[in-house]
C-alpha positions in Angstrom: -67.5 -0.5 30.3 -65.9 1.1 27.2 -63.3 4.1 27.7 -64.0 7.2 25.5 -60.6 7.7 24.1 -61.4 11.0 21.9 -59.0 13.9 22.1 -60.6 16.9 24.8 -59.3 20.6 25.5 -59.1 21.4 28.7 -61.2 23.8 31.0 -60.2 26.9 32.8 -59.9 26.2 36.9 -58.6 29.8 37.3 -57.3 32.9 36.7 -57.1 36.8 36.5 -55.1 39.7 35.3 -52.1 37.5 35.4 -53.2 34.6 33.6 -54.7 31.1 33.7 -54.8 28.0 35.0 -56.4 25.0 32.4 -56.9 21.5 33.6 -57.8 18.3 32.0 -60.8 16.4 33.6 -61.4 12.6 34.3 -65.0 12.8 33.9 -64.5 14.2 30.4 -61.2 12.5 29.7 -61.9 8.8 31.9 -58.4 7.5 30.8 -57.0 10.0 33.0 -58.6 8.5 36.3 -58.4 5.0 34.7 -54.6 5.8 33.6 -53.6 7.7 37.0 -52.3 10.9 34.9 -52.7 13.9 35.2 -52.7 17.1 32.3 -52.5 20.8 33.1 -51.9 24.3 31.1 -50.5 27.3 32.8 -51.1 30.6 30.3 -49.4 33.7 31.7 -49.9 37.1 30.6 -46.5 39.9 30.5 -45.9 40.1 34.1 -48.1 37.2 35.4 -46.5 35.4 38.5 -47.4 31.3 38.8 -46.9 32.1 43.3 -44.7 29.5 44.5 -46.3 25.9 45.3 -45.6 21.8 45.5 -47.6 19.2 44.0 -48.9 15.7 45.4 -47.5 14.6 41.7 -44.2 14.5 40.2 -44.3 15.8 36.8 -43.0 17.4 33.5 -43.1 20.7 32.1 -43.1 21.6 28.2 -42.9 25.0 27.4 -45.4 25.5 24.2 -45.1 29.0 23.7 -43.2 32.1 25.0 -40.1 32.2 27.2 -39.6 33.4 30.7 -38.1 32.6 34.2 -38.7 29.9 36.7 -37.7 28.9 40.2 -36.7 25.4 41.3 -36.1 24.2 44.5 -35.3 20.5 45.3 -35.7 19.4 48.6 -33.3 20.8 51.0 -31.8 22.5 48.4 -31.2 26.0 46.6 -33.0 28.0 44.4 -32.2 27.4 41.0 -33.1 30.4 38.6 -33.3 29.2 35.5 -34.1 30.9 31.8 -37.3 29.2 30.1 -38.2 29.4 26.4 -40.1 27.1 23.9 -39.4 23.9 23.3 -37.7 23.1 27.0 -39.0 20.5 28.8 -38.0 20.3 32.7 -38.6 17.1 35.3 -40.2 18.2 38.5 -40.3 15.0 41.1 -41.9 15.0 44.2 -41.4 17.8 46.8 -40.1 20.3 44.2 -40.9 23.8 44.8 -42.0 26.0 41.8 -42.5 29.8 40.8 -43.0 30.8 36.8 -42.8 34.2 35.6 -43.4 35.9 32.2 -41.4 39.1 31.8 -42.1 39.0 28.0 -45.0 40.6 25.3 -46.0 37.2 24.6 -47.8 34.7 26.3 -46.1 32.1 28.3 -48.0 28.8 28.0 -46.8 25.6 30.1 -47.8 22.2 29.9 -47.9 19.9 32.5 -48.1 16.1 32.0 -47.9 13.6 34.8 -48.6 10.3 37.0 -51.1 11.2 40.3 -51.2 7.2 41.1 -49.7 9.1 44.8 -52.2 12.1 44.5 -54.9 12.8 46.4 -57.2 12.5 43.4 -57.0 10.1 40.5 -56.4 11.7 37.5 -56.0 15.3 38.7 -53.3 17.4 40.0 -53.4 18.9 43.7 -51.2 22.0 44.2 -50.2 23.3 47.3 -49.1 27.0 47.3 -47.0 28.6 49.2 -48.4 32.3 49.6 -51.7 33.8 48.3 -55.6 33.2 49.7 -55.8 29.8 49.6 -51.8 29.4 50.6 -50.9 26.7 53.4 -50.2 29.6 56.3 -53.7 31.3 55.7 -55.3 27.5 57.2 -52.7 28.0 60.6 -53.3 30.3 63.7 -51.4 33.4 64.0 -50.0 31.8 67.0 -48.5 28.5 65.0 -47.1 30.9 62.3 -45.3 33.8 65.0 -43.7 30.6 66.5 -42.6 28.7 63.1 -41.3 31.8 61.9 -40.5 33.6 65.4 -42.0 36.6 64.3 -44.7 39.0 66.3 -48.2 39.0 65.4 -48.4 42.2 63.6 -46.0 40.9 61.2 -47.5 37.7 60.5 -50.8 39.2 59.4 -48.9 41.4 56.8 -47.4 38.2 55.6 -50.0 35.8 55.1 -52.9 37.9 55.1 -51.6 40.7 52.8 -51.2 38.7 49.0 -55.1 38.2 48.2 -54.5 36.8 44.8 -55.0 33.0 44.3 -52.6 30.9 42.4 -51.2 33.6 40.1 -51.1 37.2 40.4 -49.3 40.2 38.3 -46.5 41.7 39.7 -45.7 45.4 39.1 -43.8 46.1 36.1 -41.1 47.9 38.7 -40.6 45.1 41.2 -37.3 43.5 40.0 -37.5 39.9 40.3 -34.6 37.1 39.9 -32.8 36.8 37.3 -31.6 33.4 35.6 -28.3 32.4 37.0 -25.9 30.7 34.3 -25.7 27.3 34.7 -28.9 26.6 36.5 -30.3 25.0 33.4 -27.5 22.3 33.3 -28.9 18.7 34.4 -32.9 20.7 34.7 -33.8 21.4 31.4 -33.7 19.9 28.0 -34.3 22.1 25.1 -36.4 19.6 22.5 -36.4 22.0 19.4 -32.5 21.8 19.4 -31.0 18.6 21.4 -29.5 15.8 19.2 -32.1 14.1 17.4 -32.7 10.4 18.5 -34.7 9.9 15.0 -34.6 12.1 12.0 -36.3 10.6 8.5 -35.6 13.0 5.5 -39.1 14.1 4.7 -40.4 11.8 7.3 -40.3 12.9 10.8 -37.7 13.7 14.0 -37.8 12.5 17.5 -36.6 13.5 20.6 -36.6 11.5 23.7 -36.1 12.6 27.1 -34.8 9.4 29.1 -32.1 9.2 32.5 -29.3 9.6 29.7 -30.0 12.8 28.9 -32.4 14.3 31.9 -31.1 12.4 34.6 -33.9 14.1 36.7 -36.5 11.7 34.6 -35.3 8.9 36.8 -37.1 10.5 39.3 -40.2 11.6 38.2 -40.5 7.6 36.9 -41.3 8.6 33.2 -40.1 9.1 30.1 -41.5 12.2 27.1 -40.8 12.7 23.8 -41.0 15.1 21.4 -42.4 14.2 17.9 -42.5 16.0 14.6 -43.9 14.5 11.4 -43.9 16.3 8.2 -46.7 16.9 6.0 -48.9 13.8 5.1 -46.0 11.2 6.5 -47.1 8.8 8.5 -45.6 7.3 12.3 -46.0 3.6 11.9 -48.5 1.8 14.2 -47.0 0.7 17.0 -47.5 -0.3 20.6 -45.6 0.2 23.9 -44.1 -3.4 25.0 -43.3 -2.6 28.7 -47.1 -1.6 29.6 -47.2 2.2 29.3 -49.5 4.0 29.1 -49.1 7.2 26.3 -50.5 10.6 27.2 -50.1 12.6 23.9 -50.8 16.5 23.3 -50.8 17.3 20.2 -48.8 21.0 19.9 -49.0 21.6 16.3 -50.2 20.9 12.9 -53.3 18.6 12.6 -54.0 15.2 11.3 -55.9 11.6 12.0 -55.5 9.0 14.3 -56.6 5.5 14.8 -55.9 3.3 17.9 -56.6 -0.5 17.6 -57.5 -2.8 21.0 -58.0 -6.3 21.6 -60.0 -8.3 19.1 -59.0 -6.3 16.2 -61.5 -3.2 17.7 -60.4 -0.1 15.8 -61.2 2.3 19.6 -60.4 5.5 18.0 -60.7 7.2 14.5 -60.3 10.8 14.7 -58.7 14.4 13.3 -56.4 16.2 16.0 -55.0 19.6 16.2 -53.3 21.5 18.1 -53.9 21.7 21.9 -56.1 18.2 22.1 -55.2 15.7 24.7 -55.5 11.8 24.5 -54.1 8.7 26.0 -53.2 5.6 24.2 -53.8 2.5 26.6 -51.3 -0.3 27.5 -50.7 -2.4 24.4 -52.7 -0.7 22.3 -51.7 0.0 18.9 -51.8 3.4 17.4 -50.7 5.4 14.3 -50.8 8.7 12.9 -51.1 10.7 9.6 -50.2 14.1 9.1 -52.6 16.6 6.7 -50.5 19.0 4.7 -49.1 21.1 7.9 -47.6 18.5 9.0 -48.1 17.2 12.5 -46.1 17.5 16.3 -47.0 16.2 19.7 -45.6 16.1 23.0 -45.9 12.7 25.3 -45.3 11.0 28.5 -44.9 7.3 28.6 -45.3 6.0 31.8 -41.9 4.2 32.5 -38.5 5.8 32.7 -37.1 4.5 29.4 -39.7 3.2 27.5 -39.7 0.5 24.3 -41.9 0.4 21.6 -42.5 -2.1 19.3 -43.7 -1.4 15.5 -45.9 -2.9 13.3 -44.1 -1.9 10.2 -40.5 -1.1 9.1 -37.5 -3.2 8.6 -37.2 -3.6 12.5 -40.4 -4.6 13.1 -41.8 -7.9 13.9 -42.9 -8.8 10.9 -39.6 -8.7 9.4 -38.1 -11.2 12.5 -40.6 -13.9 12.1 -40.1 -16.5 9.8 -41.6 -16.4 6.1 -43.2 -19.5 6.3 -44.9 -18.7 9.4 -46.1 -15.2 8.1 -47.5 -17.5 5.1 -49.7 -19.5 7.4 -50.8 -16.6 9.7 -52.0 -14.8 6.1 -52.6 -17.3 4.6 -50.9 -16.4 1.7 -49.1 -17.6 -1.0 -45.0 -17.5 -0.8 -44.8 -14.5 -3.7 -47.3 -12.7 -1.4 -45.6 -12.7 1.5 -42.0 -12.5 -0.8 -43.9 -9.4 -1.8 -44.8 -8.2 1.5 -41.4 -8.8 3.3 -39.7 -6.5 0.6 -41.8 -3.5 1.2 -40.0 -1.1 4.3 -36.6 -1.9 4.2 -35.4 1.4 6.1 -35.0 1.3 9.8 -37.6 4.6 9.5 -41.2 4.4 12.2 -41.9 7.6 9.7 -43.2 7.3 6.4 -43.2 10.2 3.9 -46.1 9.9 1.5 -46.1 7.8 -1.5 -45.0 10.2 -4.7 
């Protein structure tokens, strides 16, 4: 049976005067379930609390739009308060605990991107919160929770029972909540709008990659991301991963087309993104991108720590290591064709600008 690879938006799960909660689905988006990856939003309004929770998933935030405050809490660890603003992208493994807070005007928006091959449900996330309706204490007997906690009943009914909201709430403009401690970000975060660039092509494109070098945390969430901006009308060569990752892209800004190639030559996909679509790229399939005049950005996982890519055109690609005479037969070409052919991309650049 044939995947549907087109680009989806997701679909609201939840939300109220605090904000939302958007999810990806596998019956829309089949690569998910097929891919074991999972894709979430979280949209808060000014004042809009994310309560604290785990997930059954280990995953990576990207913070689209908006800055605010979040709380991390590795296992059998200490809170880390930590300032969060667009363009940061933070690991999150296993048994991390979680709280997200906009104290700003604008809306805080929060992508989530990750593997759920450990999950409970293939291709979706499972959160388990803390406090709220549907919070972990509100499924135990008074009597369990007075003796975990060693508090009378009177006051474990005002704890669990007394937060009604589900998932995210707003918080009163008066309560005064944590504030970032310096040096939490150090080793969490990595801003992507201004760390080193790993690729930068004058009127091309730039790339950032988050690998164990400089998130060590991505080591333990067992993927890699990357941040990718092409300029307006360039192109990012076609190209495959080698080590059999799967690519989950989101596409934050700009617009433009895409084609993905599979076995047999099969052109899969043929399509026009914009910002705030979803897709995944199978294992060794080929894909490449154009840019319309806005230009073009999108954020990925690839599912392995440090992944490699290999292109299809460029002066390190493939075609450049094989032998001319071989490239002749494989064409079947003439030499001053494939003379003519090897010539053409001598840059190290996977971005093209367009052709003046």
């Amino acid at each position: 049976m044939e995947l549907d690879l087109s680009p989806k938006l997701p679909k609201k799960v939840y939300g109220g005067d605090g904000g939302s909660h958007f999810a990806w689905c596998p019956e829309e988006l089949p690569m998910l379930k097929h891919g074991n990856i999972g894709a979430s939003k979280l949209a808060l309004e000014k004042y809009g609390l994310a309560l604290p929770r785990y997930s059954d998933s280990s995953k990576v935030a990207y913070i689209l739009q908006g800055a605010g405050t979040a709380g991390i809490v590795l296992p059998e660890k200490e809170e880390k308060v930590i300032e969060i603003k667009k363009g940061d992208s933070i690991a999150l493994p296993f048994g991390v605990v979680t709280w997200w807070l906009n104290n700003e005007d604008t809306e805080l928006v929060i992508l989530f991107l990750g593997e759920t091959h450990k999950g409970h449900k293939a291709g979706q996330f499972t959160d388990f919160y803390l406090t709220g309706s549907n919070g972990i204490f509100t499924g135990f007997s008074t009597e369990f929770v007075g003796r975990a906690w060693d508090l009378d009943e009177s006051t474990v009914k005002k704890l669990v029972g007394s937060q009604t909201g589900n998932g995210i709430v707003k918080v009163d403009a008066s309560l005064k909540m944590p504030s970032p401690k310096k040096g939490d970000r150090d080793g969490f975060v990595l801003n992507c709008l201004e760390a080193p660039l790993d690729v930068d092509i004058k009127n091309g494109g730039r790339v950032v990659v988050l690998n164990t070098k400089n998130l060590p945390l991505v080591g333990e969430v067992g993927f890699g991301a990357d941040l990718v901006r092409i300029d307006g009308h360039s192109m990012c060569s076609p190209g495959f991963s080698c080590d059999s990752a799967l690519q989950v892209t989101y596409i934050v800004g700009g617009s433009g087309r895409v084609q993905i190639v599979g076995a047999d030559g099969k052109r899969v996909l043929e399509t026009h993104v914009k910002a705030g679509y979803l897709f995944i790229v199978p294992r060794f399939f080929v894909v490449s991108k154009i840019a319309d005049s806005d230009g073009l950005s999108w954020f990925s996982i690839v599912t392995t720590p440090d992944p490699i890519f290999t292109h299809l055109a460029g002066k390190t690609s493939v075609w450049k290591a094989l032998s001319p005479e071989v490239l002749q037969a494989a064409f079947k070409v003439a030499p001053e064709v494939e003379k003519a052919f090897r010539s053409k991309r001598t840059s190290d650049a996977i971005f093209f600008p367009p052709s003046n």
